[in-house]
N, C-alpha and C positions, 0 to 999 in steps of 0.2 A: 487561482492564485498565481499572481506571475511577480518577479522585480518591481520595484516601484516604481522605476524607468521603464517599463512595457504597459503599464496602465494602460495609459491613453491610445497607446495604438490597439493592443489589444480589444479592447472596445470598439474602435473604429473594425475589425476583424471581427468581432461575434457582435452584435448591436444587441441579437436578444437573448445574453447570456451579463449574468451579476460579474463582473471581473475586481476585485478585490489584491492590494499588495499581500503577500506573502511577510514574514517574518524573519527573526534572524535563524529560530530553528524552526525544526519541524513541529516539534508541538505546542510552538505559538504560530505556528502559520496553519494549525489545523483549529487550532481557538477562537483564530479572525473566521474560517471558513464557517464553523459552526454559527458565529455572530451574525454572520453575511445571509445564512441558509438556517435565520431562526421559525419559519414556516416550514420547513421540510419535515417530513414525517420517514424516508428514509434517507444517511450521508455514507456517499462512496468517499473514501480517502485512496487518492491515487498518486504514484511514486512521479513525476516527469521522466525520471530514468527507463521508466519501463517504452518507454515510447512505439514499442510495435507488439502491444497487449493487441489481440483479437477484439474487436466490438462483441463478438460471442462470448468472452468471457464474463465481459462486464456485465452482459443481458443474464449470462447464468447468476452472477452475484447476486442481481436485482433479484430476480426471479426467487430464490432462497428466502431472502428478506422478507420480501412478500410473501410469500407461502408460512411466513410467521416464525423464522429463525432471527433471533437477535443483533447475532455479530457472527459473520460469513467471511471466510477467507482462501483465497485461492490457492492451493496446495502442489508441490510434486514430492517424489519419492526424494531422498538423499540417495544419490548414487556412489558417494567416495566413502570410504571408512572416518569418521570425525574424531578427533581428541580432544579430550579435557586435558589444557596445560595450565603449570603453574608462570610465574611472571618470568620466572628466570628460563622456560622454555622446556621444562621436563614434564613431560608425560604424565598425568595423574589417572587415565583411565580413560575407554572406551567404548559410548554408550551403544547399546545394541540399535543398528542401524533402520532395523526392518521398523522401531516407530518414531523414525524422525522425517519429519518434512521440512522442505525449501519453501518460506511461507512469501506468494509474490501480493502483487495488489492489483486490482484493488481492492480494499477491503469493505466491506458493507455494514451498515450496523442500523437498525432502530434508531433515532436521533436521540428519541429519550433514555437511551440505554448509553449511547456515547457521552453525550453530554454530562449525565450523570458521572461519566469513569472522568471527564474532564473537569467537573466542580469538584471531585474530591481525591486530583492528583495534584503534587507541584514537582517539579522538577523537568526533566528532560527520560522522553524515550521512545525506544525505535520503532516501536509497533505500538499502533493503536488495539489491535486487539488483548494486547499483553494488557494495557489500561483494564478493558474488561474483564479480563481473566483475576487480576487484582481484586476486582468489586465481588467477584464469587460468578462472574457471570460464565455461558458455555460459550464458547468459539466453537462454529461449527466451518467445517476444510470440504470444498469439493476439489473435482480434480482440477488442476492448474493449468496453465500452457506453458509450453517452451519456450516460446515465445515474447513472453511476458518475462524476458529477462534482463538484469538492470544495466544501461550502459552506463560503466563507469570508468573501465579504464580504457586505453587504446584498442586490446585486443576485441572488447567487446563491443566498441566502435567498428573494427575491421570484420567483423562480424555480423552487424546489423547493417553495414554498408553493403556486404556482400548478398544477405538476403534481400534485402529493398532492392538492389541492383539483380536480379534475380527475379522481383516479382515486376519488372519495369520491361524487361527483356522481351 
């Protein structure tokens, strides 16, 4: 999935790859991909943000799927203390740390298990495995990568700058 304005070149860049416009969110740009990848028997959903995910990860993802898990997600430990706030910013409590996780992407899933969570959701959200979890389905978490972190703002640009320049060196 790319801009609608990256179509054509993209294609011209991958010839034996489906390249498809993207949407205005993310869970109709993952509705087109579904549409696009209706022979797939397994679909990675993957962030752009992540842009220096390990290929090892993704092979772990697969690998999972295959081995007959449904919906595979890449996992890290939460490392800060997190808060439940209310809207005005106070404190409502604080979930025990030791079982939460940093859920990255890509995420993998059975096609007919996604699609399913996609025929019987509307609206907008941030994870595709949440969709599953919805249906009653299990999400299963291996270990994640560091690496596989999302750039989004400056610093995490100044960041992945620094490593890329790093492994360039």
């Amino acid at each position: 999935m790319v801009p609608e304005e990256l179509v054509e070149h993209t294609r011209e860049l991958f010839a034996d790859v489906t390249v498809v416009a993207g949407a205005a969110e993310r869970t109709d740009t993952v509705a087109v991909g579904l549409k696009a990848a209706e022979g797939a028997d397994i679909v990675l959903v993957h962030d752009a943000a992540r842009a220096l995910t390990p290929p090892s990860l993704i092979a772990r993802v697969v690998a999972e799927v295959r081995a007959g898990r449904g919906a595979v997600v890449p996992a890290l430990p939460v490392a800060d203390t997190i808060k439940t706030v209310d809207l005005m910013g106070a404190v409502l409590g604080t979930p025990e740390r030791s079982g939460l996780r940093a859920i990255q992407t890509p995420q993998g899933f059975r096609a007919d298990i996604l699609r399913r969570a996609y025929a019987e959701f509307s609206g907008i959200a941030t994870d595709d495995a949440g969709l599953v979890e919805r249906l009653g389905g299990t999400v299963h978490t291996i270990v994640g990568d560091a690496l596989a972190f999302k750039i989004t703002t400056p610093h995490d640009l100044l960041l992945a700058e620094a490593i890329v320049g790093r492994e360039n060196s």
